[in-house]
N, C-alpha and C positions, 0 to 999 in steps of 0.2 A: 504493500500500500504506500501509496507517495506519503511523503514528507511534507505538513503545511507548513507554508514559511511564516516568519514572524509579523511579515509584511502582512501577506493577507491576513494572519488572526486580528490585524489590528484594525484593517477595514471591518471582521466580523463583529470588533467589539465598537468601533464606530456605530454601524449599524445598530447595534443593540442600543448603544448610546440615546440615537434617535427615538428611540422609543420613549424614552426618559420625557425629551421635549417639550414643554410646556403640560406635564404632568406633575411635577416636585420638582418646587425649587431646594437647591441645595447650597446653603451656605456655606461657602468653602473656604480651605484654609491652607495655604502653602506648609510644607513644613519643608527644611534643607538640614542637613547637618554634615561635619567635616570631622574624622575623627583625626587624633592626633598622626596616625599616623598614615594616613592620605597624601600628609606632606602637602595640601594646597597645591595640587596637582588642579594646572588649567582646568581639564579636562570635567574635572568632579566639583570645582569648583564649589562655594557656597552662590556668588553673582551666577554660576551656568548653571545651578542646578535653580535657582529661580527665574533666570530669563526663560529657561527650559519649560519649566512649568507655566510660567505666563502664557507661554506660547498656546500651551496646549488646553488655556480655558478663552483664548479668542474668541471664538468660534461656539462657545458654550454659554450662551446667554441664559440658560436655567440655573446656573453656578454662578453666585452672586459672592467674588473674592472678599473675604471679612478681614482677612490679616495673615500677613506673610511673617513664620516664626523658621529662624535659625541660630541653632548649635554648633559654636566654631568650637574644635579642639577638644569635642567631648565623645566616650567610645557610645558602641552602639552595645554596649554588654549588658548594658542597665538604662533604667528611665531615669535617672536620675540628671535630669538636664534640665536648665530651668527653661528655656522658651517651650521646651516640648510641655513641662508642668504648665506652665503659664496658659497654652493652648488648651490643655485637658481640661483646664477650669472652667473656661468658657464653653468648651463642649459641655461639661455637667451643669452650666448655665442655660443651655438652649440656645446659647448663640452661632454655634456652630455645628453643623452635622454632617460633614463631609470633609475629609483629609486629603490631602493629596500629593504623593512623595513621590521621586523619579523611580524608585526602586524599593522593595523589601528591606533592603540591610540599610537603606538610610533612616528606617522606621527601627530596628535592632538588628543584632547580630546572634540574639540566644536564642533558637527556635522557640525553645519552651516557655519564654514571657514572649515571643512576638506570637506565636500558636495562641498563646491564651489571650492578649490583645485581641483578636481578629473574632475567636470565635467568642470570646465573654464578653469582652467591654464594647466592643463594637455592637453585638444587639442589646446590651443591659442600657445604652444611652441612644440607640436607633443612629451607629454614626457608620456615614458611609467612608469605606477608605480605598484608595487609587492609587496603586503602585503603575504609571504610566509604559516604564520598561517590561514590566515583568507583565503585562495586560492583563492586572491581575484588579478586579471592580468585586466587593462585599455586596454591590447590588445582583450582581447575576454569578456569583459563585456556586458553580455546581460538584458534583462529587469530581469529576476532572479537575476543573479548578482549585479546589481545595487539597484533592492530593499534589498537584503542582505546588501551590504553594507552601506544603510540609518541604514538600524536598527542597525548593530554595531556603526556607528557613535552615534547615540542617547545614546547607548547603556556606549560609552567610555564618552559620553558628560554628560551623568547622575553619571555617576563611580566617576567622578572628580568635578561634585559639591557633591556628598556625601561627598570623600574624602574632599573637605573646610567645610563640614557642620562639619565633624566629629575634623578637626583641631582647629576650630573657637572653637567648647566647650570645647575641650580638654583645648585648651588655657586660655581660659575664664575661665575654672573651679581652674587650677592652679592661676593666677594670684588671682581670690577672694581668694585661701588659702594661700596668700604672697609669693607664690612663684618667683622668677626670672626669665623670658622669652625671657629677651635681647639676641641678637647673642655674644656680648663683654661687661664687668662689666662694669659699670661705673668711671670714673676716680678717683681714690683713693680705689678704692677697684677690690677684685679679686673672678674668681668662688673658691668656695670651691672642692679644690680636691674631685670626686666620688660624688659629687653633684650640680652639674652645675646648678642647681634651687635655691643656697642659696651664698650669698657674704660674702665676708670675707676682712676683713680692709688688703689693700697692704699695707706693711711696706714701702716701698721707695717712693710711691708718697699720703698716707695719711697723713705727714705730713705738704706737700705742700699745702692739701686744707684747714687746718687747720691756716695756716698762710695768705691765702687768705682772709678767712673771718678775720681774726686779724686785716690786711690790712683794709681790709671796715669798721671795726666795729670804726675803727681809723679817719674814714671821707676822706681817700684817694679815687682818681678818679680812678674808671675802664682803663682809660686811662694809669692811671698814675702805678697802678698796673701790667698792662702787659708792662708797659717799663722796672719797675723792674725786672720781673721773667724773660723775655728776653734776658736782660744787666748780670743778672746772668749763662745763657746758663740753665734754667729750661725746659726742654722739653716740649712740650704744647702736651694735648692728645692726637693729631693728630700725631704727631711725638713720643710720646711713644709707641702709640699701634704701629707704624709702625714698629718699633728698634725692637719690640716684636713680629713681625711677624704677626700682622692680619694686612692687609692692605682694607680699604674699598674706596669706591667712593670720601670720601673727604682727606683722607691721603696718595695718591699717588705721592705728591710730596717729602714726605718723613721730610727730618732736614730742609728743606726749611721753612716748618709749623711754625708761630709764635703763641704767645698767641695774643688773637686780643676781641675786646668789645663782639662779639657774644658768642663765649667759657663763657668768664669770668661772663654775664649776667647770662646765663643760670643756671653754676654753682654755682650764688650764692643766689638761688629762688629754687634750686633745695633740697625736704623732705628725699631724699634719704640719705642726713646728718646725717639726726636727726633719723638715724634708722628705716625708714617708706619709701615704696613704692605707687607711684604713675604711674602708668601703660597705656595702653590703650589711650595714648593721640594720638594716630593714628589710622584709622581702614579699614577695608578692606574683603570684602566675595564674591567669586566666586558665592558662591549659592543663594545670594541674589542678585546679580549683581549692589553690590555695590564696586566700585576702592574705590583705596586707596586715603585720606582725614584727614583732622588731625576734632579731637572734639573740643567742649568745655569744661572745665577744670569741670563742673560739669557731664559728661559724661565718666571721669578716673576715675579707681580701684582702688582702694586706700586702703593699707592696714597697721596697725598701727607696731609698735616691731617686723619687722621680721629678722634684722639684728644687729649687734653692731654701734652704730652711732660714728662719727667721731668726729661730734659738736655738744656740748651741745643746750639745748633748748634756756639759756639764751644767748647764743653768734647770734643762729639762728636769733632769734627775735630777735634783735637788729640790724643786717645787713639787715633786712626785714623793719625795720623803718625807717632806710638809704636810702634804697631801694625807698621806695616810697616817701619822702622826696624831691629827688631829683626828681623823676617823677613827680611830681607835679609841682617843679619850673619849670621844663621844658616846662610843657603841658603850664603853666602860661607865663613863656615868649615868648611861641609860638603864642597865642593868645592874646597877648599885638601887635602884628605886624600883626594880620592875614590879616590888610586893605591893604595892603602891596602887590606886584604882587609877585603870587607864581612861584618858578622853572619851566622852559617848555624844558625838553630834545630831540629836535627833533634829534639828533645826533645816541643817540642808543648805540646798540654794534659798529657801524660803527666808535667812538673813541675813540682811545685806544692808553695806553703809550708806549711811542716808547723802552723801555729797558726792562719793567718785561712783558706787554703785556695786562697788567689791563685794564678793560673799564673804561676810563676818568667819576669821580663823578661830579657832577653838583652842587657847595653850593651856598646859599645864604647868603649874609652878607649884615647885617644894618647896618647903620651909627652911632655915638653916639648922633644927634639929634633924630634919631628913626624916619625921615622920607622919607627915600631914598634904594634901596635895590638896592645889586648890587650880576652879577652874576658871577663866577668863575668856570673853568673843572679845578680839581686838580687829582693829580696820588693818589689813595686811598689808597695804598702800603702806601705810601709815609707821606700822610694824620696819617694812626694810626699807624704806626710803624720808621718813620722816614728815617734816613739813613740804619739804619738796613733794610728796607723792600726794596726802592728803591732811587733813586734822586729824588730832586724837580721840579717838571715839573709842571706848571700851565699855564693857557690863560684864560683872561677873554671872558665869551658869545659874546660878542659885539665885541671884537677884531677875534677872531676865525670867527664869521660872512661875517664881514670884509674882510677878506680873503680870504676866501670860494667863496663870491662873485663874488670878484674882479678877482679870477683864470677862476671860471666857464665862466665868461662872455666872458674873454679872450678867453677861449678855443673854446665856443660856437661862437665868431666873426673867429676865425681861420679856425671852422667847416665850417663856412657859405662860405670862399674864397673857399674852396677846394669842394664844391659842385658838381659841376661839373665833378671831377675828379671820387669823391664815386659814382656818379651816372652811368657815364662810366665803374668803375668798378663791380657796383651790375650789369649792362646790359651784364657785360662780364660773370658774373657768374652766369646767368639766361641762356643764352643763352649755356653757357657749361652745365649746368644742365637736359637742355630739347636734350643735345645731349648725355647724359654720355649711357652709354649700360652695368652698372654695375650689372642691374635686369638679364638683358641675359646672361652675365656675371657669376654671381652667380648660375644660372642655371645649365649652363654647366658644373662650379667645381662641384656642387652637383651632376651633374649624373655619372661625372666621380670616385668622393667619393663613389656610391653605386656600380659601375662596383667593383672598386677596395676592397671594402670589401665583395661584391659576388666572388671574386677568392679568398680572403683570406679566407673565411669560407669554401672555398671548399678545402682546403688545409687538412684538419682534418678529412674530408673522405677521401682525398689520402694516410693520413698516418694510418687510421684504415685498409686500404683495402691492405696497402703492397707497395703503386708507391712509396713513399717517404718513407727516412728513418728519425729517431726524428732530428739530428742533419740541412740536409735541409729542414723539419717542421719550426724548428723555423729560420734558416736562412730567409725564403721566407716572414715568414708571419713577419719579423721586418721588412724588404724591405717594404711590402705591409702598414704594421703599418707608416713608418717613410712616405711614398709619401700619406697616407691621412691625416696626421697631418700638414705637408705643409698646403696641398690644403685647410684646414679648418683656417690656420693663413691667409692664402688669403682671403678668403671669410671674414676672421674677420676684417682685413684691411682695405678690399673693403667697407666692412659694416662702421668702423668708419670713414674712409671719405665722404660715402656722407653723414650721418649724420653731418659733421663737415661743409659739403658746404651747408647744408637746415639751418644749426646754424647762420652761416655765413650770409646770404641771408637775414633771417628773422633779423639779427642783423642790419645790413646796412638799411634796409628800416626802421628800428625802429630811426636810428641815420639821418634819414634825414629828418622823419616828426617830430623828437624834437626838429633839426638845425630850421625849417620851421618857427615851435611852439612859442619858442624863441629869440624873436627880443635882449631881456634881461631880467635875474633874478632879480628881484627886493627885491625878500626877502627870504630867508632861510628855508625851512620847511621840514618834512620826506619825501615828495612826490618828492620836488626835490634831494634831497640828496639819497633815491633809485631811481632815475632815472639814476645819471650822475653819484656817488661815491661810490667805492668799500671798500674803509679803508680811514681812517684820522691815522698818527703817529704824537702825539704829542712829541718833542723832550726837549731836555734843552733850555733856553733863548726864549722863545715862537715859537719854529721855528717848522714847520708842514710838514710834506711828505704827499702827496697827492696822491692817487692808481685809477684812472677814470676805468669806466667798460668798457670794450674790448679794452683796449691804445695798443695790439697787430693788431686789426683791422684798430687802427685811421695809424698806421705803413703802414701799406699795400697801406695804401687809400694814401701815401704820409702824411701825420699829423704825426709828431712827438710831443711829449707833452711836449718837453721844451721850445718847441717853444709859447705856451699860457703860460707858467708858468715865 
């Protein structure tokens, strides 16, 4: 039996297309994406794989373009890419219900989340999708087409563990031949122009590290080190790279960045000193279906003379003797106290300093008889950098407690007078629930939504055929466009209120069988603190803002919350 070409399937899905025609409009949505390792290859372009697609809804005036989203730099192993997220909102908005990518593997690379996309979320939100290369349309997919499309899935899902099998040796192979694989040099040093795989000493901040270790090798505190280079305005890596234009996930605050004990630790254990690489202390393979995880230190690449070092050997070892020196007295006076009750943070991210925003630290302090430990939230800002980072804010565990307590209880006896009142109002909102007609409701806009883009699609036979001239074409069909964008902010309206009255509902009965629960707290724990509290703000002079979860609810119910506070 011959061979259909790809040509002709495309005339057959053309045709199919036609049929579509002034039957359903479909609100479409480019999507492109480039993963890292396409290399920005013309050809695949993010600008060609959109000029590509434009092309190809010219001609399809029932496809009404809503918004063009692309992913530079991001793989196709995962959703996890924000234009493509940003996109799916909208579709679960009803803004959009048709996709349209040049290909399968620009939509993923893992058959088994692009399988499950196609056959699950695609009919759970009625969304069409159109992979143009692969002629592959959710509207007329039959048991053919969908066994085609397993096998390109597999097909893209094998492409892209080769492609990590093939990066992992690449990489691997570099790194054992000393080469450099970081994204950014390491601090004091730069890539070498036209060979981004070898370092070269930065004149302006290699002598900064140099004076680091001087500092250590002197028996000064890590502590006491980053007050200095600070109190100087020495830029801390964080804030260099940033001045210099790479900015990563931890220098987005920018000159904010101070030098602080983790930088300076690092940097001063770090071989890459002494001329010598040490590589690989992180690892990660798509094709072996291992995430990313850090090793152990006998599991790095380590390669001897590949660069000019900064610090001599004998200054290295020497700060390396320091090093462990004090680690030792450390480890030793921690376990001089270990009988001692250790730290218990039931608090969490839940507190935080009320000026820079920091999650409150938790310390422990002994006495100078060495039998007593007491517990302290200090502002950690504040803690290793002093006035430079933040104010002094502290409260001891048991005062903080204390507090907590004595508000909740309060608020929880205030709960309990107005019982009555929430309970009258969850019956009111029960009983408006079981009468809302927001489902018939939304029906109705919805039919009227498809009337009104069955006369607008038919508008583009009127103007092929001669009724209309272009100018009332597009007159009519903005009219037509502007009354179903309405209709659809209704529906979306209609949509987030009753979700906000079934939030509501199920909040109210939650807040009565803990009023019930609750005769009183008697002690402090995570269980209670995700129950009743959204944020703690610790302020100056130990004074605390307290944030309760739904204090907009407790409002409604009649409970104001200054009233328990």
């Amino acid at each position: 039996m011959a061979r259909v070409s790809k040509k002709n399937n495309a005339y057959v899905q053309a045709d199919k297309a036609a049929k579509l025609k002034g039957a359903e409009s479909c609100q479409t949505a480019i999507y492109a994406r480039l993963s890292v390792e396409d290399n920005g290859k013309d050809s695949d372009s993010l600008e060609a794989q959109i000029q590509y697609l434009n092309a190809y809804l010219e001609d399809k005036p029932q496809m009404q373009l809503c918004g063009i989203f692309a992913d530079n730099g991001f793989t196709g192993t995962n959703y996890d890419r924000p234009e493509f997220q940003k996109m799916m909102d909208l579709v679960k908005k009803g803004k959009i219900n048709c996709i349209v990518v040049k290909d399968l593997s620009r939509l993923g690379r893992n058959y088994i989340d692009t399988g499950n996309f196609l056959q699950k979320v695609c009919p759970m939100y009625h969304l069409r999708l159109i992979a143009v290369n692969d002629q592959y349309d959710t509207a007329f997919a039959g048991s053919n087409e969908e066994m085609s499309m397993s096998v390109m899935n597999i097909a893209n899902d094998m492409y892209a563990k080769d492609i990590s099998r093939k990066i992992c040796s690449s990489l691997q192979g570099k790194m054992e031949r000393g080469e450099y694989i970081g994204n950014y040099a390491p601090y004091g040093y730069q890539k070498e122009p036209g060979n981004k795989n070898h370092l070269m000493i930065d004149p302006l901040t290699a002598p900064v590290v140099q004076r680091i270790y001087e500092l250590r090798a002197e028996g000064l505190g890590i502590s006491k080190i980053a007050a200095i280079l600070n109190e100087a305005g020495v830029p801390s890596p964080g804030r260099y790279r940033y001045e210099n234009g790479i900015v990563t996930n931890n220098n987005k605050k920018g000159k904010e960045i101070l030098w602080n004990r983790h930088v300076l630790t690092d940097l001063l254990k770090n071989i890459v000193y002494q001329g010598h690489l040490a590589q690989a202390k992180a690892r990660e393979a798509l094709y072996q279906g291992k995430p990313f995880h850090w090793v152990g230190e006998d599991e790095w690449v380590v390669c001897q003379n590949t660069h000019e070092p900064i610090i001599s050997d004998e200054l290295f070892m020497r700060v390396q003797e320091i090093n462990q020196k004090q680690s030792n007295a450390r480890k030793e006076s921690q376990g001089k106290y270990a009988h001692l009750p250790k730290a218990v943070n039931s608090y969490g991210k839940k507190l935080v300093c009320a000026d820079c925003g920091s999650v409150m630290k938790l310390v422990r302090s002994i006495n100078r008889k060495g039998d007593k430990v007491y517990f302290t939230f200090k502002c950690p800002r504040y803690i290793e950098h002093r006035e430079r980072g933040c104010t002094d804010k502290s409260i001891s565990q048991a005062e903080l407690d204390q507090v907590v307590l004595d508000t909740l209880n309060a608020h929880i006896q205030l709960f309990a007078e107005h019982t009555s009142a929430i309970a009258k109002l969850l019956e009111q909102k029960a009983k408006f629930k079981e009468q809302d007609k927001t489902m018939e409701e939304k029906i109705r806009l919805e039919q009227e939504i498809k009337r009104l883009e069955e006369l607008r699609n038919s508008l583009y036979m009127d103007l092929k055929e001669g009724l209309l001239i272009e100018e009332e074409y597009r007159y009519m069909k903005k009219q037509y466009e502007e009354k179903i964008e309405k209709l659809r902010e209704q529906i979306e309206q209609q949509y987030s209120e009753q979700i906000k009255l079934e939030e509501e509902t199920v909040q109210y009965s939650h807040w009565l069988e803990q009023a019930g629960s609750h005769e009183k707290i008697e002690k402090v724990d995570s269980e209670v603190l995700e129950t009743w509290i959204e944020k703690i703000s610790v302020q100056t002079g130990k004074k605390i803002k307290m944030q309760m979860k739904y204090e907009d609810q407790f409002r409604e119910a009649g409970i104001t919350w200054e009233e328990a506070v």
